[in-house]
C-alpha positions as CSV (number, residue, x, y, z in Angstrom):
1,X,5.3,-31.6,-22.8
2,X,1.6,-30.7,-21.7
3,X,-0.7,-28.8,-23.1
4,X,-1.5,-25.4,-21.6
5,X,-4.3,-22.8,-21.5
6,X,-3.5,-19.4,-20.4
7,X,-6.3,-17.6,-19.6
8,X,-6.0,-13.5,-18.8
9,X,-2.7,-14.0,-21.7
10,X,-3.1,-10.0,-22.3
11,X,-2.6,-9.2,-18.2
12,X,0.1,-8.5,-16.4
13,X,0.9,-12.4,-14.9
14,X,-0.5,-14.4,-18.0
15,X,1.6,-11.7,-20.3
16,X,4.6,-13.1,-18.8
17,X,3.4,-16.7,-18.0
18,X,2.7,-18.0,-21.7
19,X,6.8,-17.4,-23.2
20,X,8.2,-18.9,-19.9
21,X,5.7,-22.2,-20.4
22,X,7.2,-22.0,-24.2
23,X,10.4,-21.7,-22.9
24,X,9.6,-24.9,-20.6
25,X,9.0,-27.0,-23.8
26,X,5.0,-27.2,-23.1
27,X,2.4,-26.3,-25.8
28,X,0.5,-23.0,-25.1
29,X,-3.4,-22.1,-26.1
30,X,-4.6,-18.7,-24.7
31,X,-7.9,-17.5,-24.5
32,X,-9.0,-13.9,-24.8
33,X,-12.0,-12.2,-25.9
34,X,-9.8,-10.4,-29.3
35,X,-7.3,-12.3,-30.9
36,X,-6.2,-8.7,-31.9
37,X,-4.8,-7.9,-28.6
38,X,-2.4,-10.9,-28.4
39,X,-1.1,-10.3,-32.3
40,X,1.8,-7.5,-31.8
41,X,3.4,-9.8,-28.8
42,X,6.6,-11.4,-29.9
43,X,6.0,-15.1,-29.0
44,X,2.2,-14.9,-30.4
45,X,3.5,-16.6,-33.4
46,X,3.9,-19.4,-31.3
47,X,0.8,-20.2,-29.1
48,X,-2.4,-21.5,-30.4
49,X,-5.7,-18.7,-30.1
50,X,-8.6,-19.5,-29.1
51,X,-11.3,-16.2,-28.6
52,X,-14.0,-17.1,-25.5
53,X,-15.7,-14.6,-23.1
54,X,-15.2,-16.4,-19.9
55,X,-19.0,-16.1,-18.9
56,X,-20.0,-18.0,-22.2
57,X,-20.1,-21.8,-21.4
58,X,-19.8,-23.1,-24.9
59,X,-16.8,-20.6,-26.3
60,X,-15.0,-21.8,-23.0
61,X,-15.6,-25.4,-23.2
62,X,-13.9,-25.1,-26.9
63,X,-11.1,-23.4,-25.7
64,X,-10.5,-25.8,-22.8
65,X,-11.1,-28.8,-25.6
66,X,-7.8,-31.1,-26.1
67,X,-6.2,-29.1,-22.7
68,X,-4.4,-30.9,-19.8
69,X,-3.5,-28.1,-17.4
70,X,-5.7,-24.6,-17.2
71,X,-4.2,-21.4,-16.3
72,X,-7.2,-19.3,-14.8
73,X,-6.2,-16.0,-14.2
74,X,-8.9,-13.9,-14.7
75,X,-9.8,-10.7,-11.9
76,X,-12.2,-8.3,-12.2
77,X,-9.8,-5.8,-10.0
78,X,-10.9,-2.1,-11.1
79,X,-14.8,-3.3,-12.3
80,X,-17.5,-1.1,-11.2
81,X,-21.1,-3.0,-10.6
82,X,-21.5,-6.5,-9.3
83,X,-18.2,-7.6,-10.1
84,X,-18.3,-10.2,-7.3
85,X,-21.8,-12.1,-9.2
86,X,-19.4,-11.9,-12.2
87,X,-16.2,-13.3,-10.9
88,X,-18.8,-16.2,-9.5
89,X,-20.6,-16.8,-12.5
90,X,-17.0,-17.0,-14.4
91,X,-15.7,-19.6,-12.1
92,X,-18.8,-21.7,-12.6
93,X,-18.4,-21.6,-15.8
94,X,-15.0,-22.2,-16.1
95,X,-14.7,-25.2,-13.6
96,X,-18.0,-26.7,-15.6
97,X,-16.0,-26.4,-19.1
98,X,-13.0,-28.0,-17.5
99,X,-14.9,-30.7,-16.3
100,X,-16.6,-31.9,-19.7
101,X,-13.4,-31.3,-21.4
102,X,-11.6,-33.8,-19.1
103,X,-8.7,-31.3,-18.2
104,X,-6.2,-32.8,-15.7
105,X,-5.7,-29.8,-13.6
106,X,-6.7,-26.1,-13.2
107,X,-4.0,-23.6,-11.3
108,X,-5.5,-20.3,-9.9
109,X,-3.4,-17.7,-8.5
110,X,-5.4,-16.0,-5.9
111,X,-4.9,-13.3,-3.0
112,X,-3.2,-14.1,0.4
113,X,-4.8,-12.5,3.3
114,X,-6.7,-13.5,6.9
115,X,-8.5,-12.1,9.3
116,X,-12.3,-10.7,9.7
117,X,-13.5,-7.8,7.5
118,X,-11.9,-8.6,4.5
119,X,-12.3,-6.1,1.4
120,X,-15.2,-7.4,-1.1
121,X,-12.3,-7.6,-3.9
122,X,-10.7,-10.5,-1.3
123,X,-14.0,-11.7,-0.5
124,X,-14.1,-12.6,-4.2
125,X,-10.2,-13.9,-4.9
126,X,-11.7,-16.4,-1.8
127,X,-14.9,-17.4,-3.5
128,X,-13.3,-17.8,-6.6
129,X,-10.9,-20.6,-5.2
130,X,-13.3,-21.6,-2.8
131,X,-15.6,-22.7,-6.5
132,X,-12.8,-24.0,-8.4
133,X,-11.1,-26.4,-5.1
134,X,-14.9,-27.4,-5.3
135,X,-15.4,-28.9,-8.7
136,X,-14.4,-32.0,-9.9
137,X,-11.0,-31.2,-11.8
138,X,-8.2,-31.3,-8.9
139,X,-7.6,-27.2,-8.6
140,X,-4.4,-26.0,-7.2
141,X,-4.7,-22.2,-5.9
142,X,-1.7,-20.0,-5.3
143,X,-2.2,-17.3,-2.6
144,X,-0.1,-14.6,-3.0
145,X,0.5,-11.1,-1.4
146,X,1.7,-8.4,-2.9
147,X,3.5,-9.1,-6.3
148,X,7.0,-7.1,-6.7
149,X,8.0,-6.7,-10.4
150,X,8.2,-3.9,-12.8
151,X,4.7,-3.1,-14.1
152,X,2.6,-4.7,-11.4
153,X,0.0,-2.5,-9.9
154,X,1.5,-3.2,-6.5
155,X,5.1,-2.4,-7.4
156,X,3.9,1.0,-9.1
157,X,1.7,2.1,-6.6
158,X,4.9,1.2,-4.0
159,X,7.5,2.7,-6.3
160,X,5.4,6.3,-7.2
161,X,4.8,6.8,-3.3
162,X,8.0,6.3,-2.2
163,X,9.6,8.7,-5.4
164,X,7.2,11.7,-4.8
165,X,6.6,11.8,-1.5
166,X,9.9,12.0,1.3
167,X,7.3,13.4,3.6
168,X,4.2,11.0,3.8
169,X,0.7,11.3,6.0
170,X,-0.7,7.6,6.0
171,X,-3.1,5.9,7.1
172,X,-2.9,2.5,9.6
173,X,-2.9,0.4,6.9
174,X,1.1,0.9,6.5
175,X,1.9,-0.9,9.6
176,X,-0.1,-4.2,8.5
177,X,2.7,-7.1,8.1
178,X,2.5,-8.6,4.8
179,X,4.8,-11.1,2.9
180,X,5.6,-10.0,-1.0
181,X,7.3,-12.5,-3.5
182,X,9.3,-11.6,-6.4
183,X,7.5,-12.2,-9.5
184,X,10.0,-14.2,-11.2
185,X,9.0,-16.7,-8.1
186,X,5.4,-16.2,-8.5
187,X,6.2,-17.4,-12.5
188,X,8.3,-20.0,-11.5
189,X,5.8,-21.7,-9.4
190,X,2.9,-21.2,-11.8
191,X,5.1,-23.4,-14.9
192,X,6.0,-25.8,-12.3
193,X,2.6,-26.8,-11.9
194,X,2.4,-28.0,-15.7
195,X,4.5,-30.8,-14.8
196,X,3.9,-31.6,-11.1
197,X,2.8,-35.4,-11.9
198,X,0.8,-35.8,-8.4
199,X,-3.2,-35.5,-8.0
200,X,-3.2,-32.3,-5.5
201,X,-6.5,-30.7,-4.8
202,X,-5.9,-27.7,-2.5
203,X,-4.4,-24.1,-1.8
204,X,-0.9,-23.1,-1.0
205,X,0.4,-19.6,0.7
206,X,3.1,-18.2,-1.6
207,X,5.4,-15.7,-0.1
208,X,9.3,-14.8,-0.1
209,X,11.7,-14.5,2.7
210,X,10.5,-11.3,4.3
211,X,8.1,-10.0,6.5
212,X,7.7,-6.4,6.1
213,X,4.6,-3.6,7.2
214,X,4.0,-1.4,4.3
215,X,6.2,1.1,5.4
216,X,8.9,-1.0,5.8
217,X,8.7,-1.7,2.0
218,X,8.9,1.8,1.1
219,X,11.7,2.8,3.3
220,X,13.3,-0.6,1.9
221,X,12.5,0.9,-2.0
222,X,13.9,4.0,-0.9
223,X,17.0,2.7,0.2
224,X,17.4,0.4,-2.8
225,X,16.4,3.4,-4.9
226,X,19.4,5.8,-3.8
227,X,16.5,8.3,-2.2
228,X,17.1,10.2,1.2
229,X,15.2,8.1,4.0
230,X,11.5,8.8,3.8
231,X,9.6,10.0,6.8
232,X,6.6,8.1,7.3
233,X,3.5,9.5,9.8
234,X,0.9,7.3,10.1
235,X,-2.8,8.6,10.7
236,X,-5.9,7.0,11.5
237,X,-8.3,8.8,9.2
238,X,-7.9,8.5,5.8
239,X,-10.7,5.6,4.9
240,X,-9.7,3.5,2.2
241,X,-12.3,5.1,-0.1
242,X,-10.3,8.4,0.5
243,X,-7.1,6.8,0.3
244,X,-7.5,5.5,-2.7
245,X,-8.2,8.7,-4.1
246,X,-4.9,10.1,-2.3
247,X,-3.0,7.2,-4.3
248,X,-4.6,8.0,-7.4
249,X,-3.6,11.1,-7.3
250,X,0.4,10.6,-6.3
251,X,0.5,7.4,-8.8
252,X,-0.1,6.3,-12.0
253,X,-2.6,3.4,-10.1
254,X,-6.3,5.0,-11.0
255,X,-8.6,5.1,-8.0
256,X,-10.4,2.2,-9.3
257,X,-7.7,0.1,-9.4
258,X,-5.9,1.7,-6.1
259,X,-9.3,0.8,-3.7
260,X,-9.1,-2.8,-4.1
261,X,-5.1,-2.9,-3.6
262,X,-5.7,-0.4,-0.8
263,X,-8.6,-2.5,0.9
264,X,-6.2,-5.7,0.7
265,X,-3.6,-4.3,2.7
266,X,-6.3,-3.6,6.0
267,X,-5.3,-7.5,6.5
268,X,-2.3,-9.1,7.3
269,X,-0.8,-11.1,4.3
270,X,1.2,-13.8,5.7
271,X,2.3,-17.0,4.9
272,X,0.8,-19.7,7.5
273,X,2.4,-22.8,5.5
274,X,5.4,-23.3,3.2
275,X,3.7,-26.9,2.5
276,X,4.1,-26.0,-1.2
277,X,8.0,-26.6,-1.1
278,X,7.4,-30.1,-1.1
279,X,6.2,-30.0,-4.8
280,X,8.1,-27.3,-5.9
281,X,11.3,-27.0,-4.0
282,X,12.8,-23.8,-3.6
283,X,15.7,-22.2,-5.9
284,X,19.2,-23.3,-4.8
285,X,19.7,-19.8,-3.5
286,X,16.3,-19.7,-1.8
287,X,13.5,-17.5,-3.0
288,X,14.1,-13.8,-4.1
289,X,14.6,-11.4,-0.7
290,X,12.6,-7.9,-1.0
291,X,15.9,-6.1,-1.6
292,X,16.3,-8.3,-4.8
293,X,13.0,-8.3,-6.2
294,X,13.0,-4.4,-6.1
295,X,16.8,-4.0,-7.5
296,X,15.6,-6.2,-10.3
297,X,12.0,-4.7,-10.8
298,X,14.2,-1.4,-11.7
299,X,16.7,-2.6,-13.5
300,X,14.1,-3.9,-16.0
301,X,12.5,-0.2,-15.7
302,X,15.8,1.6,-16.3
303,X,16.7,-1.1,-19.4
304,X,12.4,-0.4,-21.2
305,X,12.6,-4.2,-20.6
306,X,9.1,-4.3,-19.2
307,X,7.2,-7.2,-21.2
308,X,3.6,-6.7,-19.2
309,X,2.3,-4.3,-16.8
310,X,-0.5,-3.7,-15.1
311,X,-1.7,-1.0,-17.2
312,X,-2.0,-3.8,-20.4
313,X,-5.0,-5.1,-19.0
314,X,-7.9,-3.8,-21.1
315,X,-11.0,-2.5,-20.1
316,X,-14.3,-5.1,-21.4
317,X,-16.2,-3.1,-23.7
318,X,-19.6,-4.0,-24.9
319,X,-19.4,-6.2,-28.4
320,X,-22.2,-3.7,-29.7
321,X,-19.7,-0.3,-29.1
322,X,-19.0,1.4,-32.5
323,X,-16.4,1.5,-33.9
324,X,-14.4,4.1,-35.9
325,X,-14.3,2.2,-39.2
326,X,-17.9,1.7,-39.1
327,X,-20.2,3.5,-41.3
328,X,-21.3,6.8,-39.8
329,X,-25.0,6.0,-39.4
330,X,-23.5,2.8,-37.8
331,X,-24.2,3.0,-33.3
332,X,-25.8,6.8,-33.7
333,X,-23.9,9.9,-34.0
334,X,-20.8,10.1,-34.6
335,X,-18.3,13.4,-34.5
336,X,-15.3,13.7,-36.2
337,X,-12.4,16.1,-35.9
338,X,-9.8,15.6,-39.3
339,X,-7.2,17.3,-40.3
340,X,-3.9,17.0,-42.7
341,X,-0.9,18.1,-43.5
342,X,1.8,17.6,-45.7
343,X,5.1,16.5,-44.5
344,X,8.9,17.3,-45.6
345,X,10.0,13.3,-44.7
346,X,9.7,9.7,-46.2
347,X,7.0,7.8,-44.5
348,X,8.9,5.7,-42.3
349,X,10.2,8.9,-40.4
350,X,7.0,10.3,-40.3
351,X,5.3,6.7,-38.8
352,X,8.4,6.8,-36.2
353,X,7.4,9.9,-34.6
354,X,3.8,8.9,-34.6
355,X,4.8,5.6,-32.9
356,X,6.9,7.2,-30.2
357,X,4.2,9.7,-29.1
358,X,2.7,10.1,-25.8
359,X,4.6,9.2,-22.4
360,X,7.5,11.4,-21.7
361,X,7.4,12.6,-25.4
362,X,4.0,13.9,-25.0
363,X,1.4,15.1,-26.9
364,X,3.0,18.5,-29.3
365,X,0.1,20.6,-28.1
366,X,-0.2,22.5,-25.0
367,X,1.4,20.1,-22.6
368,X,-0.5,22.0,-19.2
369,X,-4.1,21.1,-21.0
370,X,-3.4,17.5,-21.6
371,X,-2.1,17.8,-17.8
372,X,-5.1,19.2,-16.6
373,X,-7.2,16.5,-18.7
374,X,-5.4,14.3,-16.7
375,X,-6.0,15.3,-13.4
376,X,-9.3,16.6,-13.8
377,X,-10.1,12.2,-14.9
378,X,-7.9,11.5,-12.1
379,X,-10.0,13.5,-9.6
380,X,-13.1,11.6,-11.5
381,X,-11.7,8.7,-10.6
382,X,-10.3,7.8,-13.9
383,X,-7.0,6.7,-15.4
384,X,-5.4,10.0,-15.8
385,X,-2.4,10.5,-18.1
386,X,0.0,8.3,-15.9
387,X,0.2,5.6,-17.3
388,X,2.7,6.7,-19.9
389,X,4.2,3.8,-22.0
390,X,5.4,0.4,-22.2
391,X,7.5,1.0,-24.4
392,X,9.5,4.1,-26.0
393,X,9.6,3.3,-29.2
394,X,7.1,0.8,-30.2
395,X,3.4,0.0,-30.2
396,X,1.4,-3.0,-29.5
397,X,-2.2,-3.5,-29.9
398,X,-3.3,-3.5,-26.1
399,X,-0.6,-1.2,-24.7
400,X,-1.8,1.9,-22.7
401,X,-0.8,4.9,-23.7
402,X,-1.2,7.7,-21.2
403,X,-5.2,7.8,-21.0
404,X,-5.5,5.7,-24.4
405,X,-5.5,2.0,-25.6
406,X,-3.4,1.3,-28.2
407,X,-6.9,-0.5,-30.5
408,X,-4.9,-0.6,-33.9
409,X,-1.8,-0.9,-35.3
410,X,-0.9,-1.1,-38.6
411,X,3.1,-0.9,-38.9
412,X,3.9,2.5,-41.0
413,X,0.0,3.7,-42.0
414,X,-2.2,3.5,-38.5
415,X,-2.5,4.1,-35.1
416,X,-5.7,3.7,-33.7
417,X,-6.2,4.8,-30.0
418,X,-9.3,4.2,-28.0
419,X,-9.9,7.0,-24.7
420,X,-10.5,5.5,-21.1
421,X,-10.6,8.6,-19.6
422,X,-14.4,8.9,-18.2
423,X,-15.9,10.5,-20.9
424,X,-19.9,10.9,-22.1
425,X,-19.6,8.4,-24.8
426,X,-16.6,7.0,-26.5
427,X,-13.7,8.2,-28.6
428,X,-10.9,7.5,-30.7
429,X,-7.6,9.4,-32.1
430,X,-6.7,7.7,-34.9
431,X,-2.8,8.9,-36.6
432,X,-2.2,7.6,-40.5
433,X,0.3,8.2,-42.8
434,X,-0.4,8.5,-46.6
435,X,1.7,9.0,-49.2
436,X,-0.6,11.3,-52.3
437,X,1.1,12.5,-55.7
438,X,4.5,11.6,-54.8
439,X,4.0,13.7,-51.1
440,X,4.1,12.2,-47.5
441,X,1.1,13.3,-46.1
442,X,-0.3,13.0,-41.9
443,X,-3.9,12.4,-41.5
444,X,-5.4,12.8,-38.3
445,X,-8.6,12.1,-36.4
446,X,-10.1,12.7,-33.6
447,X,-13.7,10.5,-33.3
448,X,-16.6,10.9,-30.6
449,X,-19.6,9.2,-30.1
450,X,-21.7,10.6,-27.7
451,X,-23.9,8.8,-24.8
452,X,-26.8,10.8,-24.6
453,X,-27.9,14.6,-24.6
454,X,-24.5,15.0,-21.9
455,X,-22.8,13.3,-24.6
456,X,-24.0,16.3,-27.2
457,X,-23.3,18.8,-24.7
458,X,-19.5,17.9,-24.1
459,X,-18.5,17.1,-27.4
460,X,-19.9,21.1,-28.8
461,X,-18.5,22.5,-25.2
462,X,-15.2,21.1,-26.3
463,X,-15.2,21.9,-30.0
464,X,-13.9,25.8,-29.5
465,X,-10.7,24.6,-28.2
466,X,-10.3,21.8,-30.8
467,X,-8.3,23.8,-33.1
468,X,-5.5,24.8,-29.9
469,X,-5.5,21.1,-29.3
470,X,-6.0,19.3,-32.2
471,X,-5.2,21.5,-34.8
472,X,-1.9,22.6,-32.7
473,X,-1.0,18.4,-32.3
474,X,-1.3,17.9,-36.2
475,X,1.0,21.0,-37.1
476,X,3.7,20.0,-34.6
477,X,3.6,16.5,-34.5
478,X,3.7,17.1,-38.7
479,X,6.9,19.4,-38.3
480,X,8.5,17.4,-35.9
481,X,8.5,14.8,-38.9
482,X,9.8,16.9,-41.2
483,X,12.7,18.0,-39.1
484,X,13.6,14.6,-38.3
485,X,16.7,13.4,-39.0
């Protein structure tokens, strides 16, 4: 048994990492910055907590404190600024924390790609494992292509082009070979690496048994998908920055995110060595083909059985930010949109209709403006209303909800929701239930706090069509309660 930190435990790899290291026998620590976020997940009852911002020595050094093998996972993929001095300055940090708390090993899973003019995002993944191979703690790092598993940002972006477009303009970087692994592989190498008893101090390419151009993966998908053959015409002049724009548009990947997966795939991702098989054999049956790894990625889709995504990666948000249970002078101004109604149901109906909204379900007011929210953040280069849900029935704190972030949930009363759509300020929609003289009764609000005088301006051009929003969501969301069965 070994003792395990997880770092990045509410992303899309360490979400699925930490239960298959408890299901390995070995102890598991994880450090986030909010405990909160990790509280709703079904194992979290069985890993230790510890809260660190990764670019704060001493909170690190704690959390690494008793630890024999460290999970760092931690990306800045969709950062604006200088995310590269950040990503530095967290390795540095990191690899100096593991040092003075005597941890055995530290396993980084990195990106897989050669060749000159790599994006900045790789430039980073590189420097990152270039920092932690270079400190005294023996560092494995894990170079892997594109991920395919339902939820990663690689799979969706792969999957929603292939679904909505049979007739597809793109550009060159289709025909660029590349080598995706399953991610039940990419798991199974990162648990095996708690128990590898040898002193290795160096990178390994991690890939499966195909070889395909970008295009050959979405014809594969298609084919694996039961959709008519896609027809594929590649053109030389769609820049990365414009097509990631063009796949923000057609997916539920936001152009922030979509840039950095675009720019990786200008340069072949192919495995030079399979030198890692020597510590961690393959499978019996060999590692998971394309074909596989797809028919299983929707499989879990079809079944809801998606434990992570890449959506459930949150957004950092300054420690200062107000929040919606502060008082109002608390932060500056604060508007507030609230409204009630009293509802024909017990309150456990009425909290299972406000725990299933959003997604396919939708919003019970005018469905083309919440659509047009969406694209207009889209076009902004937001998240848009894509994202839909984990999850059609339940809540976790840290799930995305469409253009929310689940902030709050406490089972049958509240459902705090925090916008990252690009907005002037911040805001929150927060759904209760109360039960008053004997009466179920739905309380709703809707919380700004603006960012300046542009933050002023939207929040009192927006108010005249609060009441066809708002007002509309609290009537119908309240009647579909009482109708219930």
């Amino acid at each position: 048994m070994t003792r395990c930190l997880v770092t990045g435990a509410t992303g899309y790899i360490g979400g699925r990492l930490a239960p298959e290291l408890l299901a390995a026998g070995h102890r598991v620590r994880c450090m986030v910055r909010s405990a909160r976020k990790l509280r709703d997940l079904p194992w979290a009852e069985r890993v230790e907590v510890a809260e660190a911002d990764a670019l704060d020595p001493e909170a690190t050094r704690r959390a690494l404190d008793g630890i024999e093998v460290a999970y760092y996972l931690i990306h800045t993929m969709g950062a604006r600024g200088d995310f590269a001095e950040a990503d530095r300055r967290a390795a540095r940090v990191f690899a100096e924390a593991a040092e003075a708390a005597g941890v055995r090993r530290i396993v980084y899973l990195g990106g897989l790609a050669s060749g000159e003019g790599l994006s900045p995002h790789m430039l980073s993944r590189a420097e990152v494992a270039e920092t932690l191979l270079g400190c005294r703690v023996p560092a494995v790092v894990l170079r892997a292509a594109v991920i395919i598993g339902s939820g990663s940002a690689s799979f969706e972006m792969l999957r929603y082009l292939t679904e909505r477009l049979p007739v597809m303009t793109t550009p060159r970087w289709v025909r660029t070979r590349t080598q995706p692994i399953a991610v039940r592989d990419v798991l199974r190498y990162l648990v095996a690496w708690a128990s590898v008893p040898d002193r290795v101090d160096r990178g390994f390419d991690l890939g499966g048994p195909d070889v395909l151009t970008y295009a050959d993966m979405m014809r594969g998908y298609a084919a694996v998908a039961g959709l008519p053959p896609r027809l594929i015409i590649p053109v030389p002049l769609l820049s990365p920055w414009l097509s990631s724009h063009w796949v923000g548009l057609v997916t539920p990947v936001p152009a922030g995110i979509a840039r950095p997966l675009v720019e990786s795939l200008r340069n072949e991702a192919v495995c030079r060595e399979h030198d890692i098989a020597r510590y961690v054999p393959d499978p019996p049956g060999g590692l998971t083909g394309f074909t596989r790894a797809v028919s299983l990625a929707l499989q879990k889709i079809k079944e809801a059985d998606v434990t992570t995504r890449w959506s459930s990666a949150s957004t950092p948000g300054a420690p200062s930010d107000p929040l919606p249970t502060d008082p109002h002078w608390a932060g500056g101004s604060l508007y507030v949109d609230r409204r009630s109604h009293v509802v024909d149901a017990d309150p456990a109906t009425l909290w299972r209709v406000i725990e299933a909204i959003g997604g396919e379900r939708g919003w019970y007011s005018l469905p083309v403006a919440w659509h047009l929210r969406g694209a207009i953040d889209r076009m902004a280069g937001g998240v848009g209303l894509r994202r839909g849900r984990r999850d059609p029935q339940r809540l976790r704190v840290g799930d995305a909800l469409d253009f929310w972030r689940v902030e709050e949930v406490e089972r049958g009363r509240l459902l705090r929701l925090r916008a990252e759509m690009r907005l002037p300020g911040l805001a929150w929609l927060e759904l209760s239930v109360a039960r008053e003289g004997g009466r179920t009764v739905y309380h709703q609000r809707a919380i700004f706090h603006p960012r300046g005088l542009l933050g002023h301006l939207y929040w009192w051009l927006i108010s005249p069509f609060h009441d066809l929003i708002f007002g509309r969501m609290s009537r119908n969301l309240a009647a579909a309660a009482s109708s219930a069965p």
